[in-house]
C-alpha positions in Angstrom: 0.0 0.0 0.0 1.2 3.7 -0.6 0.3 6.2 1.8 0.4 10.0 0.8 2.5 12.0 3.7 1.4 15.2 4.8 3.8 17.9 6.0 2.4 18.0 9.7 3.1 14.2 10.1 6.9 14.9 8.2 8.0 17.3 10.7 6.7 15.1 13.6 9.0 12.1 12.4 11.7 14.4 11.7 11.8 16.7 14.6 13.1 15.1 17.9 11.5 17.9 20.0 7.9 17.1 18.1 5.2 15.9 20.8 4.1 13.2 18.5 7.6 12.4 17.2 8.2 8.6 19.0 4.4 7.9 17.6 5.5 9.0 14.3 8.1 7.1 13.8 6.7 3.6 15.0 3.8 4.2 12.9 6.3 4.8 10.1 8.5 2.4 11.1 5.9 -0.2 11.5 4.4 0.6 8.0 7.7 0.1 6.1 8.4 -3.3 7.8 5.5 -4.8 6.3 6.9 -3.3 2.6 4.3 -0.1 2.3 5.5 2.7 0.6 4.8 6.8 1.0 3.6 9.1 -1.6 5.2 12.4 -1.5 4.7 15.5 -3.5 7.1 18.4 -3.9 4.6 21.1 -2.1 5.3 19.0 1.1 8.7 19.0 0.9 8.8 22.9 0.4 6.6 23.2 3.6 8.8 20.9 5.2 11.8 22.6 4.5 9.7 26.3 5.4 8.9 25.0 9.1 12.0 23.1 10.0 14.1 26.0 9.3 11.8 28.5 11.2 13.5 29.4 14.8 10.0 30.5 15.9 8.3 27.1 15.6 11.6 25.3 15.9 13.7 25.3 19.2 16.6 23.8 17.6 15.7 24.8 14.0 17.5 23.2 10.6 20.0 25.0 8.7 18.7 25.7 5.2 21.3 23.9 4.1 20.6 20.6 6.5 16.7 21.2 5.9 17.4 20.9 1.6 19.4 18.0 2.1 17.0 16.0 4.5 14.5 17.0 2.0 16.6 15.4 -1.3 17.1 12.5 0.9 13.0 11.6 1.6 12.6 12.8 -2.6 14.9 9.9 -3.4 14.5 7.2 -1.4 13.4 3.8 -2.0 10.3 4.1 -0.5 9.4 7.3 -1.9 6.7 7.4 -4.6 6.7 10.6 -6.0 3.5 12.5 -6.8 3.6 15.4 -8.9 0.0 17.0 -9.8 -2.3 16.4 -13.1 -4.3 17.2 -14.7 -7.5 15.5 -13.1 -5.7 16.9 -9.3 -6.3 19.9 -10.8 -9.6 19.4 -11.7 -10.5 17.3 -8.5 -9.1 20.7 -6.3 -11.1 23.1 -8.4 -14.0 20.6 -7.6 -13.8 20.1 -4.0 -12.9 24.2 -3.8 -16.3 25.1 -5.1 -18.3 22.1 -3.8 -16.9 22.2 -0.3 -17.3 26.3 -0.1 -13.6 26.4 1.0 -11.6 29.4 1.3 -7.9 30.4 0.7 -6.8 28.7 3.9 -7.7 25.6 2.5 -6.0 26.1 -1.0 -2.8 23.7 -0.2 -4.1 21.5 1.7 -7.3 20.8 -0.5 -4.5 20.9 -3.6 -2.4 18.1 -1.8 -5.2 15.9 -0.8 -6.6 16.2 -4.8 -2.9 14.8 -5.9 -3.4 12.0 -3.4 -7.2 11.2 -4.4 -6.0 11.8 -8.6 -2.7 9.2 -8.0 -4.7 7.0 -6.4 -4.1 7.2 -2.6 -6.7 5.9 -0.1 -4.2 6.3 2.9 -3.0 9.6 4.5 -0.7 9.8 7.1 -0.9 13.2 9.0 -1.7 15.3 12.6 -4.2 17.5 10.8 -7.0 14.6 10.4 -9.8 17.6 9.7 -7.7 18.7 6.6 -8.2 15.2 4.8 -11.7 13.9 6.8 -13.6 16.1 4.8 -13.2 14.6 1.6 -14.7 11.7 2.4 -12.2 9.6 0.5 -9.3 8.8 2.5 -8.3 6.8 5.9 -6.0 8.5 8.0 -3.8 7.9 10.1 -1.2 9.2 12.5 -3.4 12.0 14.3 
């Protein structure tokens, strides 16, 4: 199985100080022992890079150049299945947009979820279990 990562649940397995950062790991840990694999698209690795690198969220915060390196290393590993958005994400965003009423605070986070649903992802792991729940298409995990 492939299941699409989510920045919130990235920073949690990466961060040491994180409050959900043992769970994190086990649940990723556990996953890839039994041969799943994690979808993970370019956006998320930008906002990854964004809040590991930010002193005000961070105590011990990432140098950029530690963050882009930790970042190449998740893009090209083994168990990495790369999404990059389509055309029918793009459509399924402009869709859920308009049919859900969402506003500009949803924008990445409904984009993300519509390259998940569009590469075929059933499975999200991430803290933020409202930002995928509504969509009515995934199970999630991690939160």
């Amino acid at each position: 199985m492939i299941h699409g990562i989510d920045t919130s649940f990235l920073v949690a397995v990466e961060l040491s100080s994180h409050s959900q950062h043992v769970a994190a790991r086990q649940l990723l840990l556990s996953l890839h022992q039994i041969g799943d694999r994690f979808g993970l698209a370019p956006q998320v690795l930008a906002e990854f890079v964004h809040i590991v690198t930010d002193s005000r969220r961070c105590a011990k915060p990432l140098t950029m150049g530690d963050a882009l390196d930790r970042a190449s290393q998740l893009w090209n590993a083994v168990e990495t299945v790369r999404l990059l958005p389509s055309d029918a994400g793009v459509a399924c965003f402009f869709t859920w947009m308009r049919r859900h009423r969402l506003g500009r605070k949803r924008l990445l986070d409904t984009q993300l979820a519509a390259t998940f649903h569009a590469a075929g992802i059933g499975s999200v792991l991430s803290l933020n279990r409202p930002d995928f729940e509504l969509f009515g298409c995934f199970s999630i995990q991690g939160s």
